[in-house]
C-alpha positions in Angstrom: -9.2 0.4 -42.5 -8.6 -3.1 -41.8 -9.4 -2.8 -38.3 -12.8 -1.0 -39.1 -14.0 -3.7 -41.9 -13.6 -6.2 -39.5 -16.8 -7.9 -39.0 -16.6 -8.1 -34.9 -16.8 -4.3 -35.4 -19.1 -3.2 -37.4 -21.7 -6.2 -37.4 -24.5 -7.0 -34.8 -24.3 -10.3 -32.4 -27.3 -12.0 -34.7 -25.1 -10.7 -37.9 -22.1 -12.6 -36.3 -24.1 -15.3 -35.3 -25.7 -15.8 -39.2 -22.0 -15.6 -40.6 -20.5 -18.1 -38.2 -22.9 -20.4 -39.0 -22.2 -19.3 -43.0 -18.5 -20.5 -42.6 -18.8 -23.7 -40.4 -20.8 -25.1 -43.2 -18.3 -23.8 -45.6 -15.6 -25.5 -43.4 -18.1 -28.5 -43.6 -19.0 -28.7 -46.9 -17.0 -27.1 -49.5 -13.8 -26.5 -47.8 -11.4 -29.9 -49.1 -8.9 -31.4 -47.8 -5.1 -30.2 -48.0 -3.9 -33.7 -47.5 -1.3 -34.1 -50.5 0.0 -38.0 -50.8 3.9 -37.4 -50.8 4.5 -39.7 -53.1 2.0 -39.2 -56.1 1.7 -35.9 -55.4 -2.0 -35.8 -55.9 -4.2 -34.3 -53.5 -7.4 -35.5 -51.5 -10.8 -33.6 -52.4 -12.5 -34.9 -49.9 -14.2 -32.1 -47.9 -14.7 -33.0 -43.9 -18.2 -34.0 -44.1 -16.9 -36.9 -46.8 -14.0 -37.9 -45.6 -15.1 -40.8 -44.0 -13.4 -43.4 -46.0 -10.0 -41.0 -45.5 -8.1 -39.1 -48.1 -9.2 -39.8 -52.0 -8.4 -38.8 -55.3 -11.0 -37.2 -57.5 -11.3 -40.6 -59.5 -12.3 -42.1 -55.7 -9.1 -44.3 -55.4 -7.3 -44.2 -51.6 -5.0 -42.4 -51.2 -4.3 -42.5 -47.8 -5.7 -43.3 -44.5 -6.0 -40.5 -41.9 -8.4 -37.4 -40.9 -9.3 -34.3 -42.3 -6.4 -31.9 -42.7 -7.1 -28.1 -42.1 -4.8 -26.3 -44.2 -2.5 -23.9 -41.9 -4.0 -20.7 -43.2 -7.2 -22.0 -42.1 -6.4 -23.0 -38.6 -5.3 -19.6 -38.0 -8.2 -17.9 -39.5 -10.3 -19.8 -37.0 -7.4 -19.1 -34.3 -7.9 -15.7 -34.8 -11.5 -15.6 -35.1 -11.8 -17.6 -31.7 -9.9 -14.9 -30.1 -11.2 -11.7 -31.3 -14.3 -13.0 -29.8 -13.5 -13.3 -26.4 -13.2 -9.8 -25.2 -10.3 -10.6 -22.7 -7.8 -11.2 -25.9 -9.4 -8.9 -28.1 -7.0 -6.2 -27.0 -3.9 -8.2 -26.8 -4.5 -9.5 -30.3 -5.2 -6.1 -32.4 -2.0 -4.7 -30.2 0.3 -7.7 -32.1 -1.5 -7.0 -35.3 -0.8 -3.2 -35.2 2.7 -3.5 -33.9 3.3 -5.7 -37.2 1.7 -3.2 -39.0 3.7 -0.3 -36.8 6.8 -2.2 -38.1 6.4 -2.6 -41.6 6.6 1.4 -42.4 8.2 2.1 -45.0 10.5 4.1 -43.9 11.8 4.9 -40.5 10.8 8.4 -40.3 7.0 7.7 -41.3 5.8 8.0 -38.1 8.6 10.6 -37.0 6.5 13.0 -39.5 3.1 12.5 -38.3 3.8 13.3 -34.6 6.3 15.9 -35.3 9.5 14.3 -33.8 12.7 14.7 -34.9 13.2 11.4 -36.9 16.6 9.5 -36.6 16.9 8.1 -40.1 17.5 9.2 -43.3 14.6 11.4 -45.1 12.0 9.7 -46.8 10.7 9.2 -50.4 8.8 12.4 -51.9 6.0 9.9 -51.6 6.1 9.3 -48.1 6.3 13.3 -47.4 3.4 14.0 -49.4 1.7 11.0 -47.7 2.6 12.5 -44.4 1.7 16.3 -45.1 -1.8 15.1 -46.2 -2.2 13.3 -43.1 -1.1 16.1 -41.1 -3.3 18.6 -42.7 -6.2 15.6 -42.5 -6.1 15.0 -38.5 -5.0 19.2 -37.7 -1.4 18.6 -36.8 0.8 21.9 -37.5 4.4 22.7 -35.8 2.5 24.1 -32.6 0.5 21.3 -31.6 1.1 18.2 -31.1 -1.7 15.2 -32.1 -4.1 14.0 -29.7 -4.6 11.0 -31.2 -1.9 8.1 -29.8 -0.6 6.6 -33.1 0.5 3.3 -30.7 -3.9 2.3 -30.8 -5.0 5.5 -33.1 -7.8 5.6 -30.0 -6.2 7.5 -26.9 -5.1 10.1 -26.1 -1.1 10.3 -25.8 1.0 10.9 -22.6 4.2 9.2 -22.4 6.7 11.0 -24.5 10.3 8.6 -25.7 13.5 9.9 -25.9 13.0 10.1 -29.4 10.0 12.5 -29.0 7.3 10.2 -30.2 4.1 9.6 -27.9 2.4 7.0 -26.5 -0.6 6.4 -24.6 -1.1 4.4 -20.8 -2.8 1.7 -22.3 -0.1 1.5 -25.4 2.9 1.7 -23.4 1.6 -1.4 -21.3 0.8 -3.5 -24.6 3.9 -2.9 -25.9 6.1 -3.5 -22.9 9.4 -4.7 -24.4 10.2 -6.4 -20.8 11.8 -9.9 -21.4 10.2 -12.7 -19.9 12.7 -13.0 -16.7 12.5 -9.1 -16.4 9.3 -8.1 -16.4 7.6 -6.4 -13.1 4.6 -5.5 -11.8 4.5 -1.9 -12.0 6.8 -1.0 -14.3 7.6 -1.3 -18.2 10.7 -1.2 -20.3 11.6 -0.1 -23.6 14.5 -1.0 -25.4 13.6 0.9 -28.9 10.9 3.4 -29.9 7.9 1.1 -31.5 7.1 3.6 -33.7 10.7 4.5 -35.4 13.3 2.4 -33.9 15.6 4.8 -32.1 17.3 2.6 -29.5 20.8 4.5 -29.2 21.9 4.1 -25.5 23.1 7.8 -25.1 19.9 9.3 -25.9 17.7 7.8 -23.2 17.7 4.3 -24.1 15.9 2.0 -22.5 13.6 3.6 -21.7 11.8 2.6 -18.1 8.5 4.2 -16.5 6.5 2.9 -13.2 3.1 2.2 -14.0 0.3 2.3 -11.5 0.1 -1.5 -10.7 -3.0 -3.3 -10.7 -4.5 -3.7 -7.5 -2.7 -0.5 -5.7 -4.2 2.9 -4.5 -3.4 6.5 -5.8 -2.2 9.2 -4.0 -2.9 12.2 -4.1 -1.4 16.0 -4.0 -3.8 19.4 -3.8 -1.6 22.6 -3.1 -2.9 26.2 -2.4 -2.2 29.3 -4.1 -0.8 32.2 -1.4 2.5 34.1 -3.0 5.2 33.8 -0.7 3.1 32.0 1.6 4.1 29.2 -0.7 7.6 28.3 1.2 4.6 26.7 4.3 3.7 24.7 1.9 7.3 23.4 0.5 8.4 23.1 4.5 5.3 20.6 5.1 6.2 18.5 1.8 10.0 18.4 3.2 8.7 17.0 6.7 6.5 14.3 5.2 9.5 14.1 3.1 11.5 13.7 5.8 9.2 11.5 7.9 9.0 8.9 4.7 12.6 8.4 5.7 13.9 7.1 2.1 15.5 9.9 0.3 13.6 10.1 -1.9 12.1 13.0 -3.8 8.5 14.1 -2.2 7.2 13.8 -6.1 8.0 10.0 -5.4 5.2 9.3 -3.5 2.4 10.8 -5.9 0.1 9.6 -8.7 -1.4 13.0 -9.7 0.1 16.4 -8.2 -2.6 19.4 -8.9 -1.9 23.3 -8.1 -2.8 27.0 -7.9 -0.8 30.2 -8.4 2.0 29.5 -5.9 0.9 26.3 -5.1 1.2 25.3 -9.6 4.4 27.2 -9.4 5.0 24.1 -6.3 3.7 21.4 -8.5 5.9 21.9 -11.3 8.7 21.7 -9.3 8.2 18.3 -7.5 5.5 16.7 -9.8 6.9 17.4 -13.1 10.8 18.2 -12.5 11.1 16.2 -9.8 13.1 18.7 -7.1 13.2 17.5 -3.8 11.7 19.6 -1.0 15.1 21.1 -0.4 15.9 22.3 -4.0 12.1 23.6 -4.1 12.7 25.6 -1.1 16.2 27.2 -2.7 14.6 28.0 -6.2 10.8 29.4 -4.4 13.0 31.6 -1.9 15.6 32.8 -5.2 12.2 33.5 -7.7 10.6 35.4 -4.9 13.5 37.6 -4.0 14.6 38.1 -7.6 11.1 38.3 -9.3 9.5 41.0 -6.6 10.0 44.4 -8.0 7.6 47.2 -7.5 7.0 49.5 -10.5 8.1 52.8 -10.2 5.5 55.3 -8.3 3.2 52.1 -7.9 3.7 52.5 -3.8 3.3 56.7 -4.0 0.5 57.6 -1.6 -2.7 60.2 -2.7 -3.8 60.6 -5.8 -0.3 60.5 -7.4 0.0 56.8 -6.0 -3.6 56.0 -7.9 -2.7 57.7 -11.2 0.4 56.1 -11.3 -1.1 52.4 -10.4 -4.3 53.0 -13.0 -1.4 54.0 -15.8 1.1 50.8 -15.1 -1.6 48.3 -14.8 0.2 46.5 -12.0 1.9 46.9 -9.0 5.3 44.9 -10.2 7.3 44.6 -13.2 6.8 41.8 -15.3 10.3 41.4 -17.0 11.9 40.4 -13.2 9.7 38.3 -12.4 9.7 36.2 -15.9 13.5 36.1 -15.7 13.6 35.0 -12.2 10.7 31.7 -13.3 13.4 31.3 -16.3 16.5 30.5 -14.1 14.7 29.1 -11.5 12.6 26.1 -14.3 14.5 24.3 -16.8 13.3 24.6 -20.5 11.0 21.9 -20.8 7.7 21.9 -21.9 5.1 21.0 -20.1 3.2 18.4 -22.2 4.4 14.6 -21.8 5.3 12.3 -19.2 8.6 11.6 -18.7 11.9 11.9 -17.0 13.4 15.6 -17.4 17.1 17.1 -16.9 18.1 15.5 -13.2 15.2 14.9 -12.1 15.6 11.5 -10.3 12.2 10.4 -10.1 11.3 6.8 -11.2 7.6 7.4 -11.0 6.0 9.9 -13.8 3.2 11.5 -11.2 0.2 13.6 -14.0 0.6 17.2 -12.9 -2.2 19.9 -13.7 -1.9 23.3 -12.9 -4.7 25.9 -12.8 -5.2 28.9 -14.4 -8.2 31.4 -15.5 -8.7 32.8 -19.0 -11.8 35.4 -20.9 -12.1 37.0 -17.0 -12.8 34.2 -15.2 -13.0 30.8 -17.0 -11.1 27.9 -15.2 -8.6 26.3 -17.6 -5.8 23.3 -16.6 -1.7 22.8 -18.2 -1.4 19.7 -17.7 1.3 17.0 -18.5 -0.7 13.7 -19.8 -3.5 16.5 -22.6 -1.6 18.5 -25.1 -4.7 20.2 -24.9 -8.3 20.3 -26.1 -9.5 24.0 -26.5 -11.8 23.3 -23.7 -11.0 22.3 -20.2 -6.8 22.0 -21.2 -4.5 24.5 -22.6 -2.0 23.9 -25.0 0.8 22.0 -23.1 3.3 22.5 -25.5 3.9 25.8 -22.9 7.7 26.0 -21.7 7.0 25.1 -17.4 8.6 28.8 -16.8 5.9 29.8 -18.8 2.8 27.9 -17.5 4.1 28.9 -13.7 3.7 32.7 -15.1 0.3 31.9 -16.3 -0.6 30.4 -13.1 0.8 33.3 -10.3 -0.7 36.4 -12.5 -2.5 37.6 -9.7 -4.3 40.5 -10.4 -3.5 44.1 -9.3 -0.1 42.4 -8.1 1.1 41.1 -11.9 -0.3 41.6 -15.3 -1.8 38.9 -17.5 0.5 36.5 -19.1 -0.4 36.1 -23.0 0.8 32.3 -23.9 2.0 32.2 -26.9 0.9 28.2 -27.5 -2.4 28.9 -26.6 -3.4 31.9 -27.8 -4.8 33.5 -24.4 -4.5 35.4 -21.6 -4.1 33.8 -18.5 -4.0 34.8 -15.4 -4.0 33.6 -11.7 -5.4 30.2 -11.1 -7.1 31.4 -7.4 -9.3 33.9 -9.1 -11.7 30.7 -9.6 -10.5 28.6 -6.3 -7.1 28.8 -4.2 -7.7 24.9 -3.3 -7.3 22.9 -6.4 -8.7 19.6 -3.9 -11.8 19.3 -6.3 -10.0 20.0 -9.4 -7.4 17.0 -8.5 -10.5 14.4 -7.4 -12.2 14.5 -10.5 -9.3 14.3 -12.7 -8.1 11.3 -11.0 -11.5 9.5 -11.4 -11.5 10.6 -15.2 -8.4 9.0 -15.7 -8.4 6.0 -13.7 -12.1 5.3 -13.4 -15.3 6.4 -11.0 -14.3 3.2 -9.0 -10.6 3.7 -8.1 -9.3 3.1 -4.8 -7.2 6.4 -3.1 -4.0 6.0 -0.5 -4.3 8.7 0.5 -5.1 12.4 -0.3 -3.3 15.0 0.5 -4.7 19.0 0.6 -1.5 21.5 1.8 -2.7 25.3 2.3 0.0 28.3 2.6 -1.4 29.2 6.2 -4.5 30.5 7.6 -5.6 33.3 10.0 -8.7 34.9 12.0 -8.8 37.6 8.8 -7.4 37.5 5.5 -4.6 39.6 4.1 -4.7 42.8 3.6 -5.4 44.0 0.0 -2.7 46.4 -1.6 -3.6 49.5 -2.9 -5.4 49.6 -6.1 -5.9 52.7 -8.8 -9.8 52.4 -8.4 -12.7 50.6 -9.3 -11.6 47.1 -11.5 -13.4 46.2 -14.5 -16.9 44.9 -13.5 -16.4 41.2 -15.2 -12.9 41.0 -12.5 -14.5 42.6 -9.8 -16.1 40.1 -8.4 -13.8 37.3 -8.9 -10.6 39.5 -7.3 -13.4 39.7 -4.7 -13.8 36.3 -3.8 -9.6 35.6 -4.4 -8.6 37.7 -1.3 -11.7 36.5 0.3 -11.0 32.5 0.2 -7.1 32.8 -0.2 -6.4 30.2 2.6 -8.3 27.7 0.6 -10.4 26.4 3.3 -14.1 26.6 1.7 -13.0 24.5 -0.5 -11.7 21.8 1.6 -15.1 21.8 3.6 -17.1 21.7 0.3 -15.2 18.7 -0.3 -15.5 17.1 2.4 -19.4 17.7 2.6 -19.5 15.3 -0.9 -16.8 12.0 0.7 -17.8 9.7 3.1 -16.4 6.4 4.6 -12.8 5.0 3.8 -12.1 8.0 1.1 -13.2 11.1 4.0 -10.3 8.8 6.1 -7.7 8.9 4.0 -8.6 12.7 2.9 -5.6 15.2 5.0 -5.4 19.1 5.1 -2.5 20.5 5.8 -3.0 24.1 6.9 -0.6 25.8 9.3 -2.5 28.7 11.5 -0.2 31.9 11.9 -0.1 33.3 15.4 -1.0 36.9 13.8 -4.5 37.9 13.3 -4.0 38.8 9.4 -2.8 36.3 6.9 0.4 37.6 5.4 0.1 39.4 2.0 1.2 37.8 -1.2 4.3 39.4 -1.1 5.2 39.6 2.5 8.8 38.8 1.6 9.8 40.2 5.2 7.6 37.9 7.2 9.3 34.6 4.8 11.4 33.8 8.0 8.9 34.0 10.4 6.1 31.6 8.3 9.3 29.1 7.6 9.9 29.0 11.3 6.4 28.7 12.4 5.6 25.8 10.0 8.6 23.6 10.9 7.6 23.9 14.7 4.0 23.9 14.0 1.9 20.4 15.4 -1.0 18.8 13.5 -2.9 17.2 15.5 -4.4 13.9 13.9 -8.1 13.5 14.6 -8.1 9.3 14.5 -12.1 8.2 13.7 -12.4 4.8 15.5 -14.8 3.5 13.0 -11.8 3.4 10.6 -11.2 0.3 9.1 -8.4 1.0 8.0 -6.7 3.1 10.6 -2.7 2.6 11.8 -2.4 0.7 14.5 -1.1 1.9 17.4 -3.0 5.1 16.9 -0.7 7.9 15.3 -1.4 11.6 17.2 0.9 13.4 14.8 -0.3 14.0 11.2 2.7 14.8 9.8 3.9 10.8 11.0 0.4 9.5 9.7 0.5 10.6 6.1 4.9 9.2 6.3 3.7 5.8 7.2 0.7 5.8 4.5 2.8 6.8 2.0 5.5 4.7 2.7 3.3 2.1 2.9 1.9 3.0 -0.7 5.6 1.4 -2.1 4.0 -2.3 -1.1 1.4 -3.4 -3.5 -0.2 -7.1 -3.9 0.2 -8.7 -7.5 -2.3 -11.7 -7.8 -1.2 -14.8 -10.1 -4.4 -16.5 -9.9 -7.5 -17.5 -7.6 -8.5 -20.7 -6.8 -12.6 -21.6 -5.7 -13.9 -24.6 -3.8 -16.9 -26.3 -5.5 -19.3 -24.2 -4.0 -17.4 -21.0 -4.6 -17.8 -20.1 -0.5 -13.8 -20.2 -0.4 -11.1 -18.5 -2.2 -7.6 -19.1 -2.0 -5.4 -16.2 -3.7 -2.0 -16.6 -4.5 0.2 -14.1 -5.4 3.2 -11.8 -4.2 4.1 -8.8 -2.6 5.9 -6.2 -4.6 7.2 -2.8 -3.9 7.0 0.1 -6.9 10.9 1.1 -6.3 13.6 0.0 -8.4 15.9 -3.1 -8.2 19.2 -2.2 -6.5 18.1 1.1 -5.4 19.6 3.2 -2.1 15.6 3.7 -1.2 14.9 0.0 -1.8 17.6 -1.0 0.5 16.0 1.8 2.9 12.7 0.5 2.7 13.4 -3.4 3.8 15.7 -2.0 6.1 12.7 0.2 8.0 10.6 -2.8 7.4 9.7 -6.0 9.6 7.3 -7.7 7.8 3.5 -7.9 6.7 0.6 -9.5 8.2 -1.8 -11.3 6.5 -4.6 -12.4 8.1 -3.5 -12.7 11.6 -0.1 -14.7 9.9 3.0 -12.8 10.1 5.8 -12.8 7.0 9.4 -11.9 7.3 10.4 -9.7 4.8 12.9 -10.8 2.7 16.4 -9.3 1.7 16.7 -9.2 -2.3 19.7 -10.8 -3.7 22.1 -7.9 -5.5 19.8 -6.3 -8.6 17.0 -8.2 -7.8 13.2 -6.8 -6.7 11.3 -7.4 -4.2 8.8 -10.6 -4.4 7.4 -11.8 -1.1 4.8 -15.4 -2.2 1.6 -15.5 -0.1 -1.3 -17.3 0.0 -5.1 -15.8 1.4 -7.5 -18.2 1.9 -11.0 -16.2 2.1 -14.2 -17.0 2.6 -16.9 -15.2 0.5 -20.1 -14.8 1.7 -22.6 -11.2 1.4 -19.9 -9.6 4.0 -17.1 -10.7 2.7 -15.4 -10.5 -0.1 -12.8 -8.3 1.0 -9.0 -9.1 2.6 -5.8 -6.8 3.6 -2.4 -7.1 3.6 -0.5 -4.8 5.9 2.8 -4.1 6.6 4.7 -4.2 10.1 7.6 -1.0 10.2 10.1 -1.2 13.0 9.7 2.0 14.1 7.3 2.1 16.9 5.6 -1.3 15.7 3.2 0.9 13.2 1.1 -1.6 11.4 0.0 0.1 8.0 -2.6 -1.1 5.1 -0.3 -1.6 1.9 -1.9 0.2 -1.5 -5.1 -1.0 -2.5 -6.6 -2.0 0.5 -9.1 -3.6 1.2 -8.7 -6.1 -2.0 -11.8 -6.8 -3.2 -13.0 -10.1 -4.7 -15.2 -9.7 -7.6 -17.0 -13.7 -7.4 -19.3 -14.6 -10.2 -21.5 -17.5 -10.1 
């Protein structure tokens, strides 16, 4: 309420205008003086448009010399008001006033009742339940769904999830960064007690640190195809990028937003949200495919015995194996909430969306920053064994998975498109803005070939509304429509930095969803398989010297992507034709880290302009911060500069994240 009444919300600019006038002459004219004379103790009336003579009595006698005095209370009326109407504070000051308000609760569970935590204080007062409950029951909160309001800003929608199991939302968990002066870093934010009920207790997850996408830096992205067991080509390119980053790090690392299909969601889970490396992927893909294939009895029978049988069992293999194997093989995590789960080692939090295809045929997302919406998202509060079932239902081969959370049937995410590339594109741009820059972006298919699979036996004709779309699922299976579609609609540096992945199998059919006998065969193909890298020379942006292997370009550009420039201020000459921006170079890996040692270690320097820098060695638990200083000139074309960064291997120059930087000069 108080954030509503105030008047830079709900009045107009000449409304504003007329009651800013209304208090200056109040300040001018009926507002007195709080001088009071220390010694007789008698205050001056004088208001500031009669205070010439200095501070009087009401009889008129002196009693002292000096100037108007504005009462403390008043200067920060007019402190505040001064603030709220510059749009650039606006946000930082409503962020200290709610936090206040944040921390006056009552009691510490107020909050832990609204968002459906487990609160780590004593119950509350009977009042403060009944409070609660009524404010549950007034914004639709109940056991099974978490809010979609952020109760940080009571604006956004939440994503980041404490230990304590209260939410925040991107913007929130950068305004209330609890990062002390000396440790605060571009690109990441720390926690040292839940804003919202105070839990702080150091075996329970506290602090609490998350990378944030920095402020001038690039995202990169991660598209996988749906394909059944042709899945493990997809997890053996991952684990040679993975390999050709050189850091050991986890492939989920090196990702802003991770989006899949079918196999390729059952993919996603695993390095996106659980954060397996491309080795541990491999193990538990190859153990749920083994142990979650089992044919239904009389399912395989040939003649009309075969098709009775198949029409009767709805499917051609049991469901109970295959939900048992996705149990062992995913932790029991729900999906919903970004943050670090079991061992995953990951310091970055990439969004992961998974598809999946409801009512016979409507495309619907899990995803880990929307608890859902009843529109686009599914409840998220699914367990990730639960939402990989929802994703790999593929029809004739698995029946429909009904989600408890969401109340639907899903099944497989390819029945609307087997390349999520489109999918992952306009979700970035929802979250992070039309205008955002991209790294890179990455499309991986599960293998291609001259004809698609053959289709398994069914019991007959399919119901007319599935038909069609079970159609069009074998027909498109190696994803590649939708990578051209895509590509029609980019242009410039984003169709450069766009990369598909797609191995082509020596064989003229692509192998079957559940060609568990040909496993071998697609692993060993994929490892020895060369993609050629088709360098455009009108690149701006390209690697230099030229890169022929693809698998090497996308290692360089991701590595690259741990660089990022952090400006402290621009400087103009009088006639604004000259910048000169000063800031540092920062990398979005943690102080003291193996990979951060890595990284300098693989590294020679950056270039700037022609002007080479040495890269510096961090002093024990310190980050990286390399000072430079880019003079530019700005004229109609130019306004844009680069920072690149010199590896030791082969001499491969590469354009750090965010590149080109852009200067935005007003006159």
């Amino acid at each position: 309420l108080d954030l509503v009444l105030r008047p830079e919300v709900i009045l107009s600019s000449d409304s504003k205008s007329l009651c800013r006038g209304a208090i200056e002459e109040f300040l001018d004219t009926g507002l007195p003086c709080s001088f009071v004379d220390p010694i007789k103790t008698k205050r001056c009336v004088n208001t500031k448009r009669g205070h010439v003579k200095g501070h009087q009595d009401r009889h008129g006698a002196l009693l002292w010399n000096g100037p108007f005095d504005v009462q403390l209370e008043v200067t920060t009326i007019l402190h505040d008001l001064q603030v709220i109407s510059n749009g650039g504070e606006r946000v930082k000051f409503l962020t200290r006033r709610h936090l206040l308000s944040l921390a006056s609760a009552p009691v510490s569970d107020f909050w832990g009742t609204i968002s459906n935590a487990k609160p780590r204080g004593p119950s509350g007062s009977s009042t403060i339940n009944a409070l609660t409950k009524a404010i549950d029951r007034l914004l639709g909160i109940s056991e099974s769904n978490h809010s979609n309001t952020c109760f940080g800003c009571v604006f956004k929608n939440p994503e980041y999830e404490f230990p304590c199991g209260h939410y925040l939302c991107s913007r929130c968990i950068q305004d209330f960064d609890q990062s002390n002066h000396f440790g605060q870093y571009p690109g990441t934010v720390t926690f040292h007690f839940c804003v919202l009920c105070g839990a702080n207790r150091d075996n329970e997850g506290w602090p609490f640190r998350v990378s944030i996408s920095p402020k001038i830096s690039g995202l990169r992205l991660l598209s996988l195809d749906g394909g059944g067991v042709r899945g493990v080509v997809e997890i053996i390119t991952l684990k040679r990028i993975e390999d050709g980053i050189g850091l050991s790090l986890p492939i989920g690392e090196f990702f802003d937003f991770v989006a899949g299909t079918s196999a390729g969601g059952m993919i996603a889970l695993g390095v996106g949200f659980h954060g397996w490396d491309a080795e541990t992927c491999m193990a538990k893909y190859d153990a749920m495919i083994r142990g979650g294939l089992s044919k239904k009895f009389g399912t395989t029978a040939p003649g009309p015995i075969g098709s009775i049988v198949r029409w009767l069992r709805g499917s051609l293999y049991e469901t109970r194996p295959l939900e048992k194997a996705l149990q062992q093989a995913y932790p029991q995590e729900k999906m919903y909430g970004l943050r670090r789960v079991g061992g995953s080692k990951l310091h970055n939090l990439p969004r992961v969306a998974v598809t999946t295809t409801v009512n016979g045929g409507e495309a619907r997302l899990f995803a880990n920053y929307s608890c859902g919406d009843n529109k686009s998202f599914l409840n998220s509060s699914a367990l990730t064994w639960e939402v990989a079932r929802s994703t790999s239902a593929a029809p004739i081969y698995f029946e429909a998975y009904h989600v408890p959370t969401a109340g639907v049937d899903c099944r497989d995410g390819g029945l609307r498109d087997n390349n999520p590339i489109q999918i992952a594109v306009d979700e970035s741009r929802r979250i992070w803005g039309p205008h955002t820059t991209f790294d890179a972006i990455l499309s991986i298919g599960s293998g291609s070939a001259l004809n698609p699979p053959r289709r398994p036996k069914t019991h007959g004709k399919l119901p007319e509304r599935f038909a069609t779309l079970v159609e069009t699922f074998f027909r498109t299976m190696d994803g590649q429509e939708a990578w051209e579609r895509y590509k029609k609609g980019v242009y410039g540096t984003l169709d450069f930095r766009s990369y598909r992945f797609n191995v082509k199998f020596k064989g003229a059919n692509q192998p079957p969803l559940d060609a568990v006998s040909e496993i071998d065969n697609m692993v060993a193909e994929t490892t020895n398989y060369f993609f050629h890298m088709n360098n455009n020379p009108s690149d701006p942006l390209a690697i230099m010297p030229p890169v022929q292997d693809a698998i090497q370009e996308v290692a360089l550009r991701l590595r690259a992507s741990l660089f990022f420039f952090e400006p402290d201020n621009i400087v103009y000459n009088k006639d604004r034709t000259i910048a000169m921006v000063r800031g540092h170079i920062c990398s979005r890996l943690t102080r003291n880290s193996e990979a951060l040692r890595k990284l300098i270690a693989l590294t020679e320097g950056f270039m700037i302009q022609e002007t080479f820098f040495n890269v510096p060695i961090p002093a024990e638990h310190m980050l990286l911060k390399v000072p430079v200083r880019v003079q530019q000139v700005i004229n109609a074309t130019s306004t844009q500069f680069r920072i690149d960064v010199k590896f030791k291997e082969g001499g491969y120059i590469v354009p750090i994240s965010g590149c080109p930087i852009s200067l935005e000069v007003s006159t």
